[in-house]
C-alpha positions as CSV (number, residue, x, y, z in Angstrom):
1,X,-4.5,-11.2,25.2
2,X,-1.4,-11.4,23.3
3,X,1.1,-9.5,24.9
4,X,4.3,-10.7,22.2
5,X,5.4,-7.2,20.7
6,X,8.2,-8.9,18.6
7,X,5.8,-9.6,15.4
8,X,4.8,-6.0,15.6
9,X,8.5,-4.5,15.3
10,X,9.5,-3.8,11.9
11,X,13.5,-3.7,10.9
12,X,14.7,-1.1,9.0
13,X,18.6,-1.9,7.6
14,X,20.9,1.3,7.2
15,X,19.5,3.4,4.4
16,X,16.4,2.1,4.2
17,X,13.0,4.4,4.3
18,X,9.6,3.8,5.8
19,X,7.2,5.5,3.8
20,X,3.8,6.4,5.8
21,X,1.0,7.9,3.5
22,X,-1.6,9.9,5.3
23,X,0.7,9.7,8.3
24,X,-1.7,12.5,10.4
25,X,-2.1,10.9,14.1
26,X,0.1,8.0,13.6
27,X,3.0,6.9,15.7
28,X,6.9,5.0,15.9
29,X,8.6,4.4,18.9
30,X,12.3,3.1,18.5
31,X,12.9,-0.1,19.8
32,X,17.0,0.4,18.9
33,X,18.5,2.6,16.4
34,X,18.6,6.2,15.1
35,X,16.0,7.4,12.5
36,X,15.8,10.6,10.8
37,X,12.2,11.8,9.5
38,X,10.8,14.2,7.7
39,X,7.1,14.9,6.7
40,X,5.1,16.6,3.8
41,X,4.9,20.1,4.3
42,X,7.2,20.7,7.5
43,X,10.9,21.7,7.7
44,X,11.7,20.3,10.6
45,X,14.8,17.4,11.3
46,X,13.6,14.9,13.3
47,X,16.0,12.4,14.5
48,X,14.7,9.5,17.0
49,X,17.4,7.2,19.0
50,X,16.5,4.1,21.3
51,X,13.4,4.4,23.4
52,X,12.4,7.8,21.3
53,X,8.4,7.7,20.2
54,X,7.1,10.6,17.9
55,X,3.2,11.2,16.9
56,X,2.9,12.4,12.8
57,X,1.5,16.3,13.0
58,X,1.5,16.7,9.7
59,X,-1.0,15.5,6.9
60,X,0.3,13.9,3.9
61,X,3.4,11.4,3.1
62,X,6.3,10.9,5.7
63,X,9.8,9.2,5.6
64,X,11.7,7.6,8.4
65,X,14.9,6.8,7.1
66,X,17.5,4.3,9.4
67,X,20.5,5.5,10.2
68,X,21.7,2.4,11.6
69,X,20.3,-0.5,11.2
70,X,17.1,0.0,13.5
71,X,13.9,-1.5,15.3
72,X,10.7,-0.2,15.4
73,X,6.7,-0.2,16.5
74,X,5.2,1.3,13.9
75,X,1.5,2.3,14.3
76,X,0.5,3.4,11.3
77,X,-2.2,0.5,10.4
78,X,-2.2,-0.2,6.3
79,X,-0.6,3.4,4.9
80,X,3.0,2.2,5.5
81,X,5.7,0.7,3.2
82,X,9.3,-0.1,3.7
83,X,11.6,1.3,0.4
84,X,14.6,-0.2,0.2
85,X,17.6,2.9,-0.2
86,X,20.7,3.2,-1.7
87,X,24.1,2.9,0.3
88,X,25.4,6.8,0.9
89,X,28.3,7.8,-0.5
90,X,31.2,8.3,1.8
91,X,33.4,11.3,1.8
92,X,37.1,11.7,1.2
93,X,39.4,12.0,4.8
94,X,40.1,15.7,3.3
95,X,36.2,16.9,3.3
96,X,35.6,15.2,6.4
97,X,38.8,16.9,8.4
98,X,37.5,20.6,6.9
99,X,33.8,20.2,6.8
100,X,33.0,17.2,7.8
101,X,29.6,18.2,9.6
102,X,28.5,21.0,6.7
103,X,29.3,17.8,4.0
104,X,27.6,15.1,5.9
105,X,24.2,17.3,5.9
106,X,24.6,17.9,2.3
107,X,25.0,14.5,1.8
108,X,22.5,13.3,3.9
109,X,20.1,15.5,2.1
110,X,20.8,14.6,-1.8
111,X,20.7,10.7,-0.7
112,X,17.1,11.8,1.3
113,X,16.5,13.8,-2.1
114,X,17.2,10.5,-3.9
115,X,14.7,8.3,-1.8
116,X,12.1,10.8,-2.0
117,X,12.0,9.8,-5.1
118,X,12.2,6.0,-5.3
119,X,9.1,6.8,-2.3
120,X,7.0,9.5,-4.8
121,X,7.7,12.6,-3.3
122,X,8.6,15.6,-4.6
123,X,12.1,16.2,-3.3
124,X,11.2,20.2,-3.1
125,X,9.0,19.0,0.0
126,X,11.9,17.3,1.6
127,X,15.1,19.7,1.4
């Protein structure tokens, strides 16, 4: 039996997005990192940080975009691809001193907006 996990764990650099087609039943479990995902059809935030697994409940295509640079068991057999994202813009001193949290989520979003559509998705199903 082979019992050597490290050829199974995928890296993700800051930025970049897993994309999981069919992702129903499938699984990640961070290794080390923080990953934010979102699936087809649900409005939920998930955000995963070291040692964090989550199972897919919803049917369709799902993103897990890296935070930070991250590692990751991903079992989600052939339906998976990693997109490689754009650096986020960073914000002035000013918007960050008055809203700072408010501003990151909007940017978070129109970057995830953005890869949605280097991945295929409809951005309506992400924001």
């Amino acid at each position: 039996m082979d019992s050597d996990l490290t050829q199974a764990i995928t890296k993700l650099a800051t930025g970049e997005i897993l994309r999981i087609d069919d992702a129903l039943g499938n699984s990640i479990v961070l290794v080390q990192g923080m990953v934010w995902i979102t699936q087809e059809g649900d409005l939920r935030d998930v955000f995963l940080s070291d040692g964090e697994s989550f199972v897919f409940d919803q049917a369709g295509i799902a993103l897990v975009q890296a935070i930070t640079d991250t590692r990751l068991i991903a079992f989600v057999g052939e339906s998976a691809e990693v997109i490689e994202g754009a650096a986020a813009p960073s914000m002035s001193s000013e918007v960050r001193g008055v809203h700072g949290g408010l501003e990151s989520r909007v940017l978070v979003h129109r970057d995830l907006a953005a890869y949605a559509q280097l991945a295929g998705v409809p951005a309506h199903q992400i924001a």
